[in-house]
DOPAVO-796149 format. One record per residue (C-alpha): x, y, z; residue number from 0. Coordinates in Angstrom, 3 decimals, padded with zeros to 6 digits. Example, Ala and Ser with C-alpha at 12.3 -4.5 7.8 and 13.67 -1.06 7.14 Angstrom:
% DOPAVO-796149
px_py_pz_i
012.300_-004.500_007.800_0
013.670_-001.060_007.140_1
% end
This chain:
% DOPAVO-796149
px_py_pz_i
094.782_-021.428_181.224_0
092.085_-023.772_179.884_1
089.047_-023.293_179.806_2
089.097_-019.881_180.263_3
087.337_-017.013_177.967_4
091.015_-015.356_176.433_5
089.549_-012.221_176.285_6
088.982_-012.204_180.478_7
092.500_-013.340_181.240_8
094.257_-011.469_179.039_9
092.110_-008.777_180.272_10
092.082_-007.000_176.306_11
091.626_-003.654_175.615_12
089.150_-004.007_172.802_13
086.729_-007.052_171.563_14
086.138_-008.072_168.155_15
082.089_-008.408_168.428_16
079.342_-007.290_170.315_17
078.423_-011.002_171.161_18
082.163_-011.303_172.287_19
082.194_-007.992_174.700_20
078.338_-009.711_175.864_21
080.293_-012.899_177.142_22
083.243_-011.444_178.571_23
081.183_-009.373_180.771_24
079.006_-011.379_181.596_25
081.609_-013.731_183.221_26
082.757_-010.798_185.148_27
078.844_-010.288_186.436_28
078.730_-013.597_187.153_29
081.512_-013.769_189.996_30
080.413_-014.861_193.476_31
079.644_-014.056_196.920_32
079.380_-016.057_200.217_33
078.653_-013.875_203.143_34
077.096_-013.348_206.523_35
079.396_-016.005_208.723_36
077.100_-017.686_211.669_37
078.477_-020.480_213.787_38
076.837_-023.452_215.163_39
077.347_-023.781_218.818_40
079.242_-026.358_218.641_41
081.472_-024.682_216.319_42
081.783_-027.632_214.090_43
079.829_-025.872_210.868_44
078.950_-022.375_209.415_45
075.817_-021.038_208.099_46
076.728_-018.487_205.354_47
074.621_-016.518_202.394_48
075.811_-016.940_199.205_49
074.548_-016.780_195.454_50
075.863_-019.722_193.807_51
072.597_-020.740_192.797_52
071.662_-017.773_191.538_53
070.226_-015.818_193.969_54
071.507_-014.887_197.645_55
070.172_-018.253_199.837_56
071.882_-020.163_203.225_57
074.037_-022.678_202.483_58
076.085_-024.695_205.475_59
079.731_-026.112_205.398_60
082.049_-027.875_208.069_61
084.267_-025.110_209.746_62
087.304_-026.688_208.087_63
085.730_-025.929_204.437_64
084.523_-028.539_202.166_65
081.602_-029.260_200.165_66
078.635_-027.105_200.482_67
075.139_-028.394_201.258_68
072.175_-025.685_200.057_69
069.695_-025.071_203.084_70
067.070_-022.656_201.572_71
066.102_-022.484_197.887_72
064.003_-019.628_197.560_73
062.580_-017.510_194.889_74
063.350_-014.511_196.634_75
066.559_-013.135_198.383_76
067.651_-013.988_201.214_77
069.211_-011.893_203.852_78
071.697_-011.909_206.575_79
071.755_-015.517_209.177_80
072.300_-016.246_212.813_81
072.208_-019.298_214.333_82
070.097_-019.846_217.608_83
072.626_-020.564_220.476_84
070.762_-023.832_221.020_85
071.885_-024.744_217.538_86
067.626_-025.865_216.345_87
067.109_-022.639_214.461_88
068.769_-020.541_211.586_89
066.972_-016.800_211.414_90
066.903_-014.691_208.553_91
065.681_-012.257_206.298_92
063.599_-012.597_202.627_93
063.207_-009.657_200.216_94
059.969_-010.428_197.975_95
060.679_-009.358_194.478_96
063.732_-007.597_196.069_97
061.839_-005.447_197.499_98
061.877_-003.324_201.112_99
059.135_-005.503_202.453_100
061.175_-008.139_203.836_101
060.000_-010.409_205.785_102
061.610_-012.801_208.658_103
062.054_-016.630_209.000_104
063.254_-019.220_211.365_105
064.186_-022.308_209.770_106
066.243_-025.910_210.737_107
069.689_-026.107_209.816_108
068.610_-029.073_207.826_109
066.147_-026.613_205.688_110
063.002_-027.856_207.352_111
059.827_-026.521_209.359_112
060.585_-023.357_207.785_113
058.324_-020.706_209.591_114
057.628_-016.582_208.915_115
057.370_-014.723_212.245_116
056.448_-011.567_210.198_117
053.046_-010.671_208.745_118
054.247_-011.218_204.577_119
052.407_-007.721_204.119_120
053.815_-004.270_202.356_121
055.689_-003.473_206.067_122
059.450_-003.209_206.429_123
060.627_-006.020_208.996_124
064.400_-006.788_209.990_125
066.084_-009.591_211.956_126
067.408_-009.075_215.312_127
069.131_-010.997_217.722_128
068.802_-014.443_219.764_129
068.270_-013.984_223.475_130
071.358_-015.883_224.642_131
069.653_-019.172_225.730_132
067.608_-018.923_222.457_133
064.115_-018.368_223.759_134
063.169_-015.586_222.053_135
064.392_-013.520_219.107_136
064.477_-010.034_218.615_137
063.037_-008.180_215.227_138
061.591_-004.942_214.231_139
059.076_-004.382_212.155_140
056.775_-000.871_210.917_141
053.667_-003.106_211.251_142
051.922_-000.405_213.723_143
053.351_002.851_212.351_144
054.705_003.132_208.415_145
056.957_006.312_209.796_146
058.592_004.347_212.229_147
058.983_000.900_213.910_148
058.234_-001.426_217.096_149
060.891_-004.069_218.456_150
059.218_-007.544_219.139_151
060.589_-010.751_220.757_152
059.558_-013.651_219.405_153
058.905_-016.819_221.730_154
059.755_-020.156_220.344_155
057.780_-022.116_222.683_156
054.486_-019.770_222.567_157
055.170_-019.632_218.415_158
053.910_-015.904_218.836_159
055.551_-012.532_219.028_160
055.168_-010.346_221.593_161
056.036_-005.920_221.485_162
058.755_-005.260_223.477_163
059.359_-001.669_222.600_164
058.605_001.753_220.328_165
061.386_002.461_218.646_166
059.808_006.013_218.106_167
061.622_005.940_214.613_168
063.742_003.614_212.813_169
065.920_000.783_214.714_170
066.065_-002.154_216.720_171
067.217_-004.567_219.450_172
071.283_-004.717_219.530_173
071.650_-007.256_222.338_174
069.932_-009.161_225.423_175
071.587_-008.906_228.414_176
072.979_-012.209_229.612_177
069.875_-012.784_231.986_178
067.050_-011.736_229.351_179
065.899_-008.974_231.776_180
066.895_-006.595_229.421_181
067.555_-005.013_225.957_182
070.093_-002.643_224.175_183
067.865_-000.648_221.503_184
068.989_001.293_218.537_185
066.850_004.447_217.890_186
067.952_006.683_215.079_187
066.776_010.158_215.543_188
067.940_011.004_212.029_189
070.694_010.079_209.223_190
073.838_010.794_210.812_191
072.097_010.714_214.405_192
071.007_007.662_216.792_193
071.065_007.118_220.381_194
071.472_003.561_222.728_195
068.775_002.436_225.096_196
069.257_000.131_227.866_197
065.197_-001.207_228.034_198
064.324_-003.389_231.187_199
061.150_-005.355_229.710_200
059.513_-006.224_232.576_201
058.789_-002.438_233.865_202
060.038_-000.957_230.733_203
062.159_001.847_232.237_204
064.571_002.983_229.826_205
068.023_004.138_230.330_206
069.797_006.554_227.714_207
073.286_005.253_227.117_208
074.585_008.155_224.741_209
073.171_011.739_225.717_210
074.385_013.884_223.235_211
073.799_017.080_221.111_212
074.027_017.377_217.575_213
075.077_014.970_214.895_214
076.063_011.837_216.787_215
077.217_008.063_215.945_216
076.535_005.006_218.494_217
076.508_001.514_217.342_218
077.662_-002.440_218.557_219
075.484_-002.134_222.028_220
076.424_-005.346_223.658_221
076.060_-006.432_227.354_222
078.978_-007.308_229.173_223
079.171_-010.705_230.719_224
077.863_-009.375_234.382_225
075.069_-007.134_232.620_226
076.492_-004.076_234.061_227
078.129_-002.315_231.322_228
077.505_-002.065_227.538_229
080.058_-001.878_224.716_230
079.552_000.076_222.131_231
081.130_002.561_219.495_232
080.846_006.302_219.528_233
082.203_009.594_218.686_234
080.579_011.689_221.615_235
082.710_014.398_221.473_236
085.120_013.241_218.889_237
085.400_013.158_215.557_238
086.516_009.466_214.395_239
084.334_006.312_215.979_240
086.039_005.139_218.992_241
085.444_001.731_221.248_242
084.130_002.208_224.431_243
081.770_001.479_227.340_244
078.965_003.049_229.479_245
077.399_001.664_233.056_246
074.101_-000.006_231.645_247
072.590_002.374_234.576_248
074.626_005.735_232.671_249
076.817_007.480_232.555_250
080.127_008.947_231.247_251
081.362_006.734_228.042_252
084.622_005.811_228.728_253
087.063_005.358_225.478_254
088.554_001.715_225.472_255
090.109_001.918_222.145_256
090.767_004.815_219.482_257
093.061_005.280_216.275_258
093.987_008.805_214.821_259
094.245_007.598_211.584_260
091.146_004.903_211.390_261
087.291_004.653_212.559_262
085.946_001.900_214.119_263
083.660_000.087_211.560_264
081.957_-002.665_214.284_265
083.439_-005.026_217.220_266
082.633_-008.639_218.539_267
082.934_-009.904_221.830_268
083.987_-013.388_222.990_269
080.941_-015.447_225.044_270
082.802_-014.694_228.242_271
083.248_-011.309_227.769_272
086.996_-011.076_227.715_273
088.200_-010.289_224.378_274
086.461_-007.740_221.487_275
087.696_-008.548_218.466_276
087.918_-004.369_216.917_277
087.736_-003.770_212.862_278
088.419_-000.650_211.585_279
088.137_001.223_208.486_280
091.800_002.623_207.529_281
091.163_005.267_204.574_282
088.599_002.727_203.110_283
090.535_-000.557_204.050_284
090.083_-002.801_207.378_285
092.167_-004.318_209.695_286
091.319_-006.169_212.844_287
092.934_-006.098_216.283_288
092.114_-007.871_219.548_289
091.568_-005.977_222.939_290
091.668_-007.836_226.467_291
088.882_-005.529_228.690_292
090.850_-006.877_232.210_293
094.250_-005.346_231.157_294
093.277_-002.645_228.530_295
095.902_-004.354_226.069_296
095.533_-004.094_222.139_297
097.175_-006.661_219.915_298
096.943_-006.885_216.371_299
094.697_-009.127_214.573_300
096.149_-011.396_211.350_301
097.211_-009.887_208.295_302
094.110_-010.041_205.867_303
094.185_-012.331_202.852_304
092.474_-009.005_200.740_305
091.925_-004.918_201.362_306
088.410_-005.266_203.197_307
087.129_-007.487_206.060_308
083.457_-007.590_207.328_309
080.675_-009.948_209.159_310
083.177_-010.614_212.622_311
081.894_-013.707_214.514_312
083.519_-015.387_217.509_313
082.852_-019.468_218.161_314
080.776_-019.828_221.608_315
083.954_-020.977_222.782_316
085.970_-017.868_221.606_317
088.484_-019.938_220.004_318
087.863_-019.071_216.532_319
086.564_-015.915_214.525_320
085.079_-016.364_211.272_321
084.855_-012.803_208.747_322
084.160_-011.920_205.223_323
087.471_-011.142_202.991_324
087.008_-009.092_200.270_325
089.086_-007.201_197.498_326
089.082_-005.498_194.532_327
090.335_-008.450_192.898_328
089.021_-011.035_195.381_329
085.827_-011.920_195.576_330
083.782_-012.096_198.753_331
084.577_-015.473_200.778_332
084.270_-016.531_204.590_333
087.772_-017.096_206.532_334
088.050_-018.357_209.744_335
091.070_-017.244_211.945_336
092.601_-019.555_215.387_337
093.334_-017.424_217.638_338
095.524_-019.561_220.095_339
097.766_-020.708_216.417_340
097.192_-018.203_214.296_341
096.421_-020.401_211.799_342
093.883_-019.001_209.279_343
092.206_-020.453_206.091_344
089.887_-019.627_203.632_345
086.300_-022.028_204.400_346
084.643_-020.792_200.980_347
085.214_-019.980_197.422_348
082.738_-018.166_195.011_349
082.606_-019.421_191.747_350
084.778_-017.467_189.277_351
084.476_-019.368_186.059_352
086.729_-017.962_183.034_353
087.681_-015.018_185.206_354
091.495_-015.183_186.121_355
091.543_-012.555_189.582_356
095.340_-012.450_189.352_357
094.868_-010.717_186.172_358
091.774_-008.444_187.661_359
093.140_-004.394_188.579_360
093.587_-003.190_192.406_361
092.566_000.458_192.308_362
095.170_003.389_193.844_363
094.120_005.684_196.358_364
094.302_009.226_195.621_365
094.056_012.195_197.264_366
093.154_015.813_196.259_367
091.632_018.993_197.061_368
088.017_019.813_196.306_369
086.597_023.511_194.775_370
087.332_024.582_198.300_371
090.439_023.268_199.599_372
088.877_020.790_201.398_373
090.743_017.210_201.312_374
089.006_014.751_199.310_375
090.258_010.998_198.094_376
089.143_008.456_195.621_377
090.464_004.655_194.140_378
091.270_004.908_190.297_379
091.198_001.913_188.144_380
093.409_001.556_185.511_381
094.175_-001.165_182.985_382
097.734_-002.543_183.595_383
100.545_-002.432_181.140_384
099.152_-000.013_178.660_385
100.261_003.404_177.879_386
099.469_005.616_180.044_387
098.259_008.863_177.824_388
094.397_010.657_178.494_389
092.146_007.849_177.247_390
088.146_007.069_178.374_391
087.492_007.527_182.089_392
083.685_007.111_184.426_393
083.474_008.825_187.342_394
081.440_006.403_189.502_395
079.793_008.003_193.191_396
078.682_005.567_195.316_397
075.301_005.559_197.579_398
073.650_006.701_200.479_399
074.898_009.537_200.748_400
076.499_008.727_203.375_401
078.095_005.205_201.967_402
081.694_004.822_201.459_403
083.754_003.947_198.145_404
086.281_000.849_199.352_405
088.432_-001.269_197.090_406
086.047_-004.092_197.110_407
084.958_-006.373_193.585_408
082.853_-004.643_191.352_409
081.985_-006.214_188.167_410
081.224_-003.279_186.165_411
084.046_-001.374_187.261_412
086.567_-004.392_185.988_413
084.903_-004.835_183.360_414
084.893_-001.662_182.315_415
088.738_-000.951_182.919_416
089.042_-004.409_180.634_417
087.582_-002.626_177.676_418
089.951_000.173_178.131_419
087.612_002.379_179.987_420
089.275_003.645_183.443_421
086.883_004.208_186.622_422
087.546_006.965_189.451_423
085.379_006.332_192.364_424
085.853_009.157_194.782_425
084.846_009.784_198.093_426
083.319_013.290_198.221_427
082.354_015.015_201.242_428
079.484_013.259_203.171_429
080.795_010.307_202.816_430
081.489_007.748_205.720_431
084.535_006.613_207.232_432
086.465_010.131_207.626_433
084.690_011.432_210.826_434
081.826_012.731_211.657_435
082.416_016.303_210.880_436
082.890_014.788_206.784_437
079.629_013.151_206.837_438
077.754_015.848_208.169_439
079.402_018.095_205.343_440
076.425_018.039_202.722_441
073.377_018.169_205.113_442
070.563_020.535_203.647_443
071.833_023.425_202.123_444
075.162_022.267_202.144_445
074.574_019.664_199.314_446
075.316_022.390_197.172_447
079.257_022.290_197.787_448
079.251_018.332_197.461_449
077.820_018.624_194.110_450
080.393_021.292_193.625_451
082.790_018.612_194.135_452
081.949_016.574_190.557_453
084.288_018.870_188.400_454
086.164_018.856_191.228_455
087.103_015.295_190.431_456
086.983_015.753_186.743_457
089.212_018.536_186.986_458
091.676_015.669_189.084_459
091.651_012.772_186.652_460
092.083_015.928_183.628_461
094.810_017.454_184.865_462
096.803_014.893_185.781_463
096.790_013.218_182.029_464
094.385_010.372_183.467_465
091.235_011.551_181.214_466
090.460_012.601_177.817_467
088.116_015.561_178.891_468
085.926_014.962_175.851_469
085.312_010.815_176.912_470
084.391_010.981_180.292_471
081.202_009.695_181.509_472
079.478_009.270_185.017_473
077.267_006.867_186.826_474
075.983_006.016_190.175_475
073.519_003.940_192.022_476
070.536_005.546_194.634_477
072.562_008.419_195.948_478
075.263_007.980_193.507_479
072.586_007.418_190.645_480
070.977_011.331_192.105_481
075.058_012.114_191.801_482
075.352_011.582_188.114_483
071.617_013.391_187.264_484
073.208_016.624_189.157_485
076.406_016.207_186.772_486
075.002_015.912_183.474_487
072.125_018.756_184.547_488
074.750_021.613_186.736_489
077.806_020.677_183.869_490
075.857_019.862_180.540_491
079.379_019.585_178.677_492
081.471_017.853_180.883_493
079.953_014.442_180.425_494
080.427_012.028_177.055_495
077.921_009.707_178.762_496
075.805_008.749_181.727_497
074.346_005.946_183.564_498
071.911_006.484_186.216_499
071.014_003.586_188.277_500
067.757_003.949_190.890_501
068.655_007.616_191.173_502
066.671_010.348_192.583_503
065.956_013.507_189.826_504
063.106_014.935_192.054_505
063.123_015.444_196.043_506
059.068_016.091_195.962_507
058.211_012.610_194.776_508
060.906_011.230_196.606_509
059.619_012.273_200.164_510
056.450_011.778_198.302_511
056.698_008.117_197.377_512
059.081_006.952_199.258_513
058.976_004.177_202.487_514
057.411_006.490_205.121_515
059.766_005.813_207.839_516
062.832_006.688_205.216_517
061.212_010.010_204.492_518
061.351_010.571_208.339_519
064.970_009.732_209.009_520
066.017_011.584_205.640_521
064.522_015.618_206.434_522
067.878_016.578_208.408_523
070.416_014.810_205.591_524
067.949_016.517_202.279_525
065.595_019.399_203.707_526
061.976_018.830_205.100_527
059.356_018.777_202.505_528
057.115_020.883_204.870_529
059.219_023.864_205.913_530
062.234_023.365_203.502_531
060.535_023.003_199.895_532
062.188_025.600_198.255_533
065.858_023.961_199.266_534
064.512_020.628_197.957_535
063.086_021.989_194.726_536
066.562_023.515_194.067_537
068.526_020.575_194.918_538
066.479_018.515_192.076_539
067.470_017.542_188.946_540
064.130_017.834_187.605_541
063.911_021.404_187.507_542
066.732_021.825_185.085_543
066.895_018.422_183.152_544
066.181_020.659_180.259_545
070.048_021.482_180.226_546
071.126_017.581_179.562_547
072.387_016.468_176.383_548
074.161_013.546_177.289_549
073.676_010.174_176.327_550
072.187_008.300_179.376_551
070.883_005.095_180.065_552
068.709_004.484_183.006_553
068.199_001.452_185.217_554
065.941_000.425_187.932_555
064.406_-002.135_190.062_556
060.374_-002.246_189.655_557
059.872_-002.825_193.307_558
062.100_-000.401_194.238_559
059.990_001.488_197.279_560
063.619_003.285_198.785_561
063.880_005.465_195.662_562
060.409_004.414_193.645_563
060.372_003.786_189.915_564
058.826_007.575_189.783_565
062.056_008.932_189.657_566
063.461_006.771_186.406_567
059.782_007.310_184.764_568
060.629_011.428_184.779_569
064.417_011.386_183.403_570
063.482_008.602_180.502_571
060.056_011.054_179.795_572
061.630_014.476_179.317_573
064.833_013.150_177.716_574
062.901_010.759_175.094_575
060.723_014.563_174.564_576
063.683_015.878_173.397_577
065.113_013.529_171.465_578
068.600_013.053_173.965_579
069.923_009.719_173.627_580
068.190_007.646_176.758_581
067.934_003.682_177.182_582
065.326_002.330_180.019_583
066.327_-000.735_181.621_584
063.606_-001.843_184.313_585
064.387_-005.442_186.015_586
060.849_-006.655_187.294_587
061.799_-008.663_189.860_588
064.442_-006.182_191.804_589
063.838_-003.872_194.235_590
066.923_-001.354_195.339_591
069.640_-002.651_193.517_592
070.072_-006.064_191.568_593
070.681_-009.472_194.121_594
069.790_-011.933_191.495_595
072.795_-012.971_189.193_596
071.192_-012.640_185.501_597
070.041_-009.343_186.619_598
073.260_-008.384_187.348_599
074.838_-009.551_184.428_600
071.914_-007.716_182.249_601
073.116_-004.303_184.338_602
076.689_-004.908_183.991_603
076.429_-005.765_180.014_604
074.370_-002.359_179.393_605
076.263_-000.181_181.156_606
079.609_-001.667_179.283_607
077.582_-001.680_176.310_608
076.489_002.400_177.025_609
080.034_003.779_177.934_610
081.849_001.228_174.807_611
079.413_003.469_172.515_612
080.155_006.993_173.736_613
083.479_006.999_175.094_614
085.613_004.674_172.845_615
% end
């Protein structure tokens, strides 16, 4: 293949030079994205976000695919887009420096008269939704109260926003009903916990849509066509996420749609109300499926071009439903699916340069059982066509906690496994997409067992002749970064190497320094600083970080305020005091995790760089 860098498509084991290793991963890092699928109302183009210039921005292309044209070229970010159903405004979301602050814009789809409705302070603001005849738009914003957030409507006429509701937490407006008279609001009581609101905002009597007790999971919210009912997912009184709907005046949730073996991960309706369009998460891959609300009937949706599917939108029409494909070995690109033919074709296509995907590894689900029987899963990466005897192996935990390792592109991972180095990314319990009794297994005091789980998944990859058990190392990112601090602190031995990225090591300056609204939402999921200090203190890192001994680099974002640079200042202190073996990467202009592309490459090269050292 011309053109290419050999070492890429031949996906090698080893690499001559450093300068060598340095470009092949950097081609990896340097793959594309094109996300975030809006429609005009005519149906005729797509506004999308992608980073082919270098950083996320909206671009526009004809529905049919074709060339391009580059609508915002920011220095920042941008976020998610949505098209204004009168078709004179794009809305969206900018994250200064990469940081939480974001701010919201309108904007024409031509890129002009580009306006902020947000204040361009320190506060956390997110995009909402268009009222349906494009009037106003709905966004939240902490401007009032830093531990929680108001819902506003702004007026495109009046150029002004008006408050439309406390959110009494962290949340926002899901939908306008089809007459404007009313709003569907999020309001998350905790992590793990929310409730729906049907607001009228005239009077501002509120309905609750999802009584419950205990942990519980509500999300979608959308009118129906009449304004009498609200769709919505839930798992009231079930484990897995379910479709369903509620009278917008109360009452029972009825169950529309359920799977035993998947969860619902989000549903679109059509304009008239007809057809949802379901996606659901099956063991950490998607697949769609169409249900008709008259008759009650499920079909099934197309077959997907790769293992993950995201960012459903309908046409006004209904005719056509545009999504985000994604894959292990397939980069993230915007499809577009005819319903009536069943055609479906591919609109976009990140860049890929010198990276051959056909030659890229698709990860295998395992399964096995944790410290305490308990059923836990994970995708391992392995390079193709060489022998298979115990060689190098990370162990890579993903965020939130409650995130959810899927078989989607990950540069560092492939490039990793192309330098001989195989990746297991497991799902351990607390993460999403398994139920809500799973997720809700490492709240407070029970973090203690999840962390239990980390030999747990050594002892998998060990046993079964996967691993060298003297050249494995670990990483993460936020949760995942907190993850791989508890490894090399609670099992000094077990780990060759480390990479912590935006981890937490210390649950005091955390909830100390932290966005004041997360530290709200976060007491149930870690402990509460106030009554629950002693839990927090021993679920730190900090407090033993004497015990590590293992090579570990750190990176972080400067204007990171979710977990703030605090926490990477403490680990690179006390390890450079005693001489372990620490590297401090800080990217000034990124925020929770790297969005523009030569930071990325700069994280992916490291970290290749890091484990290459200490494990081969």
């Amino acid at each position: 293949m011309p053109g290419r860098f050999p070492a890429i498509v031949a996906m090698v084991c080893c690499l001559a030079t450093a300068d060598e290793l340095d470009t092949s991963v950097a081609l990896m890092a340097k793959v594309g994205l094109c996300i975030s699928p809006a429609f005009s109302p005519d149906g005729k183009r797509l506004a999308f976000i992608a980073n082919m210039s270098g950083s996320p921005q909206i671009w526009s292309v004809a529905m049919e695919g074709g060339w391009p044209v580059q609508v915002t070229a920011l220095d920042d970010p941008v976020g998610a887009v949505t098209w204004s159903p009168d078709g004179q405004w794009l809305a969206f979301s900018v994250a200064p420096g990469g940081g939480m602050n974001t701010q919201v814009y309108l904007v024409r789809p031509d890129g002009s008269g580009m306006r902020r409705i947000s204040d361009g302070g320190r506060e956390t603001n997110n995009p909402g939704v268009w009222m349906r005849d494009g009037r106003r738009f709905a966004w939240s914003s902490n401007r009032k109260n830093p531990r929680g957030m108001e819902a506003y409507a702004y007026d495109l006429a009046a150029a002004d926003s008006v408050e439309i509701a406390d959110l009494k937490g962290v949340g926002g407006v899901l939908d306008f009903s089809p007459d404007g008279s009313r709003v569907v609001i999020n309001r998350v009581r905790s992590r793990g916990s929310n409730d729906l609101f049907a607001r009228d905002l005239e009077s501002g009597n509120e309905v609750l849509l999802t009584p419950h007790e205990g942990p519980g999971s509500f999300g979608v919210g959308i009118f129906s066509a009449s304004g009498t009912k609200v769709y919505l997912s839930s798992n009231k009184d079930r484990d897995l996420l379910a479709f369903a709907r509620v009278n917008a005046a109360g009452g029972p949730i009825e169950i529309l749609a359920s799977r035993d073996d998947a969860e619902l991960a989000t549903a679109e309706m059509t304009g008239d109300g007809q057809t949802a369009a379901l996606l659901w998460n099956v063991a950490g891959r998607s697949e769609i499926s169409f249900l008709d609300l008259a008759s009650g009937k499920q079909t099934p949706g197309p077959a997907l071009p790769a293992e993950l599917a995201s960012g459903l939108t309908f046409s006004r029409d209904g005719k056509l439903l545009a999504f985000v494909a994604r894959g292990a070995a397939a980069p993230a690109d915007i499809w577009v699916f005819e319903r009536s033919s069943g055609r479906m074709w591919q609109v976009t296509r990140s860049p890929h340069a010198g990276v051959d995907l056909s030659a890229l590894v698709r990860p295998t689900l395992v399964r096995f059982p944790a410290h305490d029987g308990l059923e836990l899963s994970g995708w391992l990466y392995r390079q193709r066509g060489v022998a298979t005897k115990p060689g190098p192996l990370v162990l890579s935990f993903h965020g939130g906690p409650e995130g959810q390792e899927v078989p989607a592109f990950a540069s560092d991972f492939q490039a990793l496994v192309a330098h001989g180095i195989a990746v297991f990314a497991p799902n351990v319990r607390g993460s999403s997409g398994f139920g809500k009794k799973f997720v809700n297994l490492d709240n407070g005091e029970l973090r203690f067992n999840g962390i239990k789980d980390i030999p747990s998944c050594v002892d998998y990859v060990v046993r079964n002749g996967i691993a060298d058990p003297n050249r494995i190392g670990i990483m993460g990112g936020s949760y995942g970064g907190y993850m791989t601090l508890e490894g090399i602190t609670e099992y000094p031995g077990m780990f060759a190497a480390a990479a912590d990225l935006f981890g937490m090591v210390n649950f005091e300056t955390f909830f100390a320094h932290t966005e004041p609204w997360m530290a709200a939402i976060s007491t149930v999921e870690y402990g509460d600083p106030a009554t629950q200090l002693d839990l927090l203190r021993r679920l730190s890192p900090i407090h033993k970080i004497d015990r590590i001994r293992t090579p570990t680099i750190v990176l972080h974002g400067a204007n990171d305020t979710n977990v703030p640079v605090v926490e990477a200042e403490q680990v690179v202190e006390n390890l450079k005091k005693r001489d372990v073996p620490v590297k401090y990467v800080l990217f000034p202009d990124e925020g929770h995790g790297w969005r523009k592309t030569p930071n990325r490459i700069r994280s992916t090269v490291e970290i290749v760089r890091w484990f290459e050292k200490y494990l081969n």
